[in-house]
N, C-alpha and C positions, 0 to 999 in steps of 0.2 A: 504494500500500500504506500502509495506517495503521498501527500499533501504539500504545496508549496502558497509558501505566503510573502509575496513583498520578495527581499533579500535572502529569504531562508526555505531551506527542505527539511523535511523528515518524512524519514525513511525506515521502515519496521524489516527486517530481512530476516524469517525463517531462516538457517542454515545448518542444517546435520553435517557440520564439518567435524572431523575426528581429526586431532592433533597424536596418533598413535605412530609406533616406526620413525620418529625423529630422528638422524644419521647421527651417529657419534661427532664427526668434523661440526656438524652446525650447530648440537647444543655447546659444545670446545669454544665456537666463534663467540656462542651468545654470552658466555662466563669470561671469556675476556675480556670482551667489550666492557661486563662492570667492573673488573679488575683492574682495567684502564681507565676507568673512569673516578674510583676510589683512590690510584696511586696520584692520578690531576688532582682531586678534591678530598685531601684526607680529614677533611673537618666534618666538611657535609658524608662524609662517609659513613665516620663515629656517628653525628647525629641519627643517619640510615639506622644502624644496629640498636641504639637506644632507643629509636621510634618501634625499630621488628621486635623487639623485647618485650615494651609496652604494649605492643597490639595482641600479642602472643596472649601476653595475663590478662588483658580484660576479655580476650574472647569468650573465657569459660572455656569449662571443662567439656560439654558439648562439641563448640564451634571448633575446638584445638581436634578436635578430633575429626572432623568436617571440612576437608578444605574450604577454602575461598571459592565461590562459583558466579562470583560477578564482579566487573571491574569497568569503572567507568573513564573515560582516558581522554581529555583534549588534546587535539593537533591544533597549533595556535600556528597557523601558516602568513605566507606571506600577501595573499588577500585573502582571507577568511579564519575562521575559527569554525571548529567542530567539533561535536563530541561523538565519542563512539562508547553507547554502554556495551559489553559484550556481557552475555549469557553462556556460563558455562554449565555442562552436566560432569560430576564425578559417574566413570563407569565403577564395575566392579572390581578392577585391576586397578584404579586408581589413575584410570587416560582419560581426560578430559576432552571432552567434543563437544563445539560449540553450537547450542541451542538455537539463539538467537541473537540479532545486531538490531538495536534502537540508533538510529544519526540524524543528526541536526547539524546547518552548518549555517552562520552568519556573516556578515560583511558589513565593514571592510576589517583585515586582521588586525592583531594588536599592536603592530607598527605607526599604524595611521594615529595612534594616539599618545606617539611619542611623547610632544607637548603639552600635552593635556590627560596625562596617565589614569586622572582618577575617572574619567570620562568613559574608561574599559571596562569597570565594577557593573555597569547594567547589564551588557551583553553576556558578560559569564553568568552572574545570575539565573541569566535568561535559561540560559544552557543549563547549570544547574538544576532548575526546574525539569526539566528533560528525565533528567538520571532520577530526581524524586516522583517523578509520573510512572517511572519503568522499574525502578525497583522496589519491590514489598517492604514497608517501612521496619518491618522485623532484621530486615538483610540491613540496611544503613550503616549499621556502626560496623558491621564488619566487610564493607563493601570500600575497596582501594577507590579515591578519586584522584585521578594525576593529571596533570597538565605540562606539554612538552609542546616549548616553541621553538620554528624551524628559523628558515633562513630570513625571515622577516623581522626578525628578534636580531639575530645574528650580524645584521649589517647594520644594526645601530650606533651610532658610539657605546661603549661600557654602563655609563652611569645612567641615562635611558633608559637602556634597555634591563637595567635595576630596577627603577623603579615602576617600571610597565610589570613587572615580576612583583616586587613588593605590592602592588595594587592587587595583584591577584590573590594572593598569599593571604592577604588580609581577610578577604572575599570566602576563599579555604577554609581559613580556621574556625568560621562560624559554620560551616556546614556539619548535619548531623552524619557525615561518611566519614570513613576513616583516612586520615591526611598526616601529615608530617614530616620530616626527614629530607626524601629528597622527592614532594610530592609535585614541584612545582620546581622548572627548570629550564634550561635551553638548552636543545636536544645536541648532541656532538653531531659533526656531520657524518661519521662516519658511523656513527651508530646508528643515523637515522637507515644507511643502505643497508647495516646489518639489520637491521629487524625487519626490513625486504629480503633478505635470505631466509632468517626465521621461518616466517610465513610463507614463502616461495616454498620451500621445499618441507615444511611438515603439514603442507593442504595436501590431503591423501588424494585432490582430487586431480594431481599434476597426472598425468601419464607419462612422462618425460624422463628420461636417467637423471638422477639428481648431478652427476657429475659433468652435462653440459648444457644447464640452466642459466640465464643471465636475464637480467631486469634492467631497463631504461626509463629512469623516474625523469621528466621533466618540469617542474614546478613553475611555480611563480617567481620566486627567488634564487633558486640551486635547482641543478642538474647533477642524479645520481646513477651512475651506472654499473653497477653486482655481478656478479658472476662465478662462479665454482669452474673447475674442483679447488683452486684457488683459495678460492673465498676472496674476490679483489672485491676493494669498494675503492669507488672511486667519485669524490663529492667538492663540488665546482661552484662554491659560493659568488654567486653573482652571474651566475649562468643561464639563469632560469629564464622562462619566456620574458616575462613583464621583466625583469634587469635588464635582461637583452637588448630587450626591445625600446628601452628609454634612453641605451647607453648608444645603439646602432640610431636611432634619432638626434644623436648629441647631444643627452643628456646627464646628470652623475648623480647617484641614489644618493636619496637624504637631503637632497639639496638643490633645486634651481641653477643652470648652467650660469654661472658668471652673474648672479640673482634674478637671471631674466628666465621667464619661461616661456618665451618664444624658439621652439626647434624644427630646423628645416633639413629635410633627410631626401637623398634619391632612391629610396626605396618606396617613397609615395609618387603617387600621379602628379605629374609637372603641375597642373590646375589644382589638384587637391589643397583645401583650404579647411581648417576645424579644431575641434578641441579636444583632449582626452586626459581625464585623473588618472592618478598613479600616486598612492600614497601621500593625498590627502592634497594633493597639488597640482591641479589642474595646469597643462599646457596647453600653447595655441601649436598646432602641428602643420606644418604644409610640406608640399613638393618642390623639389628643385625645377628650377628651370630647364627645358627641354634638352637632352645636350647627347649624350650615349644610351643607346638604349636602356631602359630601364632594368631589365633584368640582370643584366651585365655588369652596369653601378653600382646595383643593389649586392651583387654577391662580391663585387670589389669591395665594399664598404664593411660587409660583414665578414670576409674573410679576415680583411686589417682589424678589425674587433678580434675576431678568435685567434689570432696571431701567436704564438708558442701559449697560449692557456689550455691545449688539450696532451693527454700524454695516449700515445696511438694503444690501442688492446689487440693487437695481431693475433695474438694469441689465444681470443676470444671469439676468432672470426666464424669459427665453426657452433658457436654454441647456440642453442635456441633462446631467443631474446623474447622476451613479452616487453614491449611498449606501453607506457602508464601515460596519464595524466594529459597534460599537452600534444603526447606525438599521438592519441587517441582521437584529441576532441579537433585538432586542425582534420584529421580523416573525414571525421564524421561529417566537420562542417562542407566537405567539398563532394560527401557522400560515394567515397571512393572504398568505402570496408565492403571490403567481398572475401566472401568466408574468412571475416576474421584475422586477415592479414594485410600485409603494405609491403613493398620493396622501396629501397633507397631511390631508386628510379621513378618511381611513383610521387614523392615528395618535390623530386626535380622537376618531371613534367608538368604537373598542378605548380610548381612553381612560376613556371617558364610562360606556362597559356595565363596564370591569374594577371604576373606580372606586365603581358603584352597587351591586355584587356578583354582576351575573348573571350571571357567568361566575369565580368565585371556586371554586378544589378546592383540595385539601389538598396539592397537589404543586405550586401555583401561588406563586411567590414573593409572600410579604406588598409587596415593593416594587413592582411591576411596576404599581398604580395613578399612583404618584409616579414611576415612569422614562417612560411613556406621556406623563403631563402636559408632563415636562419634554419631552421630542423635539418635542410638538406646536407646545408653546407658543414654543422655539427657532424652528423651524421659519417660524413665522409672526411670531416679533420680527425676523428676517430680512429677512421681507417678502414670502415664497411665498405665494401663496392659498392656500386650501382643495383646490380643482384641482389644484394642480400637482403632476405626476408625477413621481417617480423609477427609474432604475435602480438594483435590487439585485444587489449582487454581493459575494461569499467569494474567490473566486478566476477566473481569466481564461486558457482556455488551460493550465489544471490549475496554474498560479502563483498563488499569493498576493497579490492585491491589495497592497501597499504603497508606501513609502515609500522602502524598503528596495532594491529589484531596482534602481531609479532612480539613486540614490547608490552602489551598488555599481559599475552601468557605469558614470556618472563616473568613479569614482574609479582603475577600471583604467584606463579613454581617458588620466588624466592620466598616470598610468604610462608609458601607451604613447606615449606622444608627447612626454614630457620630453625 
């Protein structure tokens, strides 16, 4: 069932996902990840252990015996915020398969309220509400609530993006879930692809060898891209469409070019003339004057943008890649998914025809010539050919493709086993 209102979805998703057969190497990944993440933060560390301590003794003697079987978890992105409660079942063996996915997601993230931090306390609220409509008030106190901001936290200066954290935190601690430690934080970027491994390869619904699986996150803000037998992450702050695409305009995150926000790019129509927000900062956007074909400009302009920021995955070239996020929804938009996949070649000619204008309507976004170039051009700084195929995918088994479901079952397993 959908419901969409204004700026926001929710979305109820059945899911008999079974998290069983998890590969020795990926649960290895997912326990360094916090071993890495405790030797960066050994403060918030200790506070972690003193929080699993605490929660451990008020569960009672029941619930200690009971794992955790709900976990509500914000991805605080870099246009949006969302919450994903997930629904777990304990089987008999003690493997948890996930029942059910409650999502809600709002706009714009919580970057937009850099300057005005406390102005963020309504919308998580909001979202709050969410996880207290979906979970039985009996469940509350023992129900993990966490919040993990990505790359739109991330490119803030430091103390910003503290106290966009601090707001939340506050917001936290009156809630009747269970919070503390490290409930509320800024996701590493590398952990964000590892818990894309996670969930990649313990959805029993892959059919795929786990050992030549790879994922291609493109976000808003960062571009992440995963892959076994490895286990490479590989996380590109500032890469992300919406960066891209302000910086490929001549513009620089956080801030107005030179404090004008007037930016004129060859990747739009010589004519084109208009406005677009980006973190709370509206531009006037136009085309350059007529000069070298468009297409042409446009992939000169964004090659010199991705200029030594990519490092090539040769080594990856054979593996089966599922496509998330952005390399999904430019598809959809040009209605080019047929069964389910896309080749590098396919980004290029939908590049090539949007940028010449034979395929230009009035309901067609002015950028969609300059977000094709960039994906292609990504795509092939990488080191993909032309050839090579991807899987597209929104969701798996009616869940949400993320980051998100991955980190959440960590995060109860640590629960459960402290």
């Amino acid at each position: 069932q959908t419901v969409s209102a204004g700026h926001s979805e929710l979305r109820h998703r059945p899911a008999p996902l079974h998290l069983c057969g998890i590969p020795a190497h990926v649960l290895d990944v997912c326990q360094a990840s916090a071993r890495r993440r405790q030797a960066r933060w050994p403060a918030a560390a200790s506070a972690r252990r003193a929080w699993l301590d605490a929660a451990q003794a008020t569960r009672g003697p029941h619930l200690r015996r009971r794992p955790t079987s709900t976990a509500s978890m914000f991805d605080a992105g870099s246009t949006g915020t969302r919450i994903h409660v997930f629904q777990f079942r304990m089987e008999d063996r003690g493997v948890p398969s996930l029942h059910q996915e409650t999502f809600r997601s709002i706009q714009p993230g919580l970057s937009a309220y850099a300057d005005h931090p406390r102005e963020c306390s309504a919308g998580i609220s909001e979202l709050l509400k969410v996880a207290q409509s979906t979970v039985p008030a009996s469940l509350w106190s023992s129900t993990p609530v966490l919040l993990r901001a990505t790359a739109g936290l991330r490119l803030l200066p430091e103390q910003k993006a503290q106290d966009l954290l601090d707001t939340v935190i506050a917001v936290d601690e009156i809630t009747p879930f269970l919070s503390g430690g490290d409930s509320v934080s800024i996701l590493d970027g590398v952990d964000e692809g590892i818990g894309g491994i996670c969930y990649r390869i313990i959805s029993s619904s892959l059919k795929i060898p786990s050992m030549s699986v790879g994922m291609l996150d493109l976000g808003g803000g960062s571009f992440q891209i995963t892959f076994s037998p490895q286990d490479e992450v590989g996380h590109y702050l500032g890469l992300g469409l919406m960066s891209a695409r302000l910086a490929i305009l001549g513009g620089v995150d956080a801030s107005p070019l030179g404090g004008s926000t007037e930016l004129v790019s060859p990747c739009l129509a010589p004519e084109y003339s208009g406005s677009w927000e980006y973190a709370e900062v509206v531009y006037t956007v136009r085309g350059q004057k007529a000069g070298e074909p468009l297409y042409e400009a446009c992939v000169t302009r964004v090659e010199k943008f991705l200029y030594k920021k990519l490092l090539k995955v040769s080594e990856a070239a054979d593996a089966d890649f599922f496509s998330l996020s952005y390399f999904y929804d430019r598809v959809v938009d040009l209605a080019l998914l047929d069964e389910g996949t896309v080749h590098v070649s396919d980004y290029v000619n939908a590049a090539k025809r949007v940028c010449s204008g034979l395929s230009v309507s009035p309901q067609q976004s002015p950028f969609l010539c300059l977000d094709l170039v960039y994906i292609s051009v990504l795509l092939q700084e990488l080191g993909f050919s032309t050839d090579k195929q991807f899987k597209l995918a929104k969701t798996m088994n009616h869940v949400g493709l993320s980051w998100s479901l991955g980190a959440a079952f960590h995060h109860l397993n640590t629960l459960n086993t402290h």
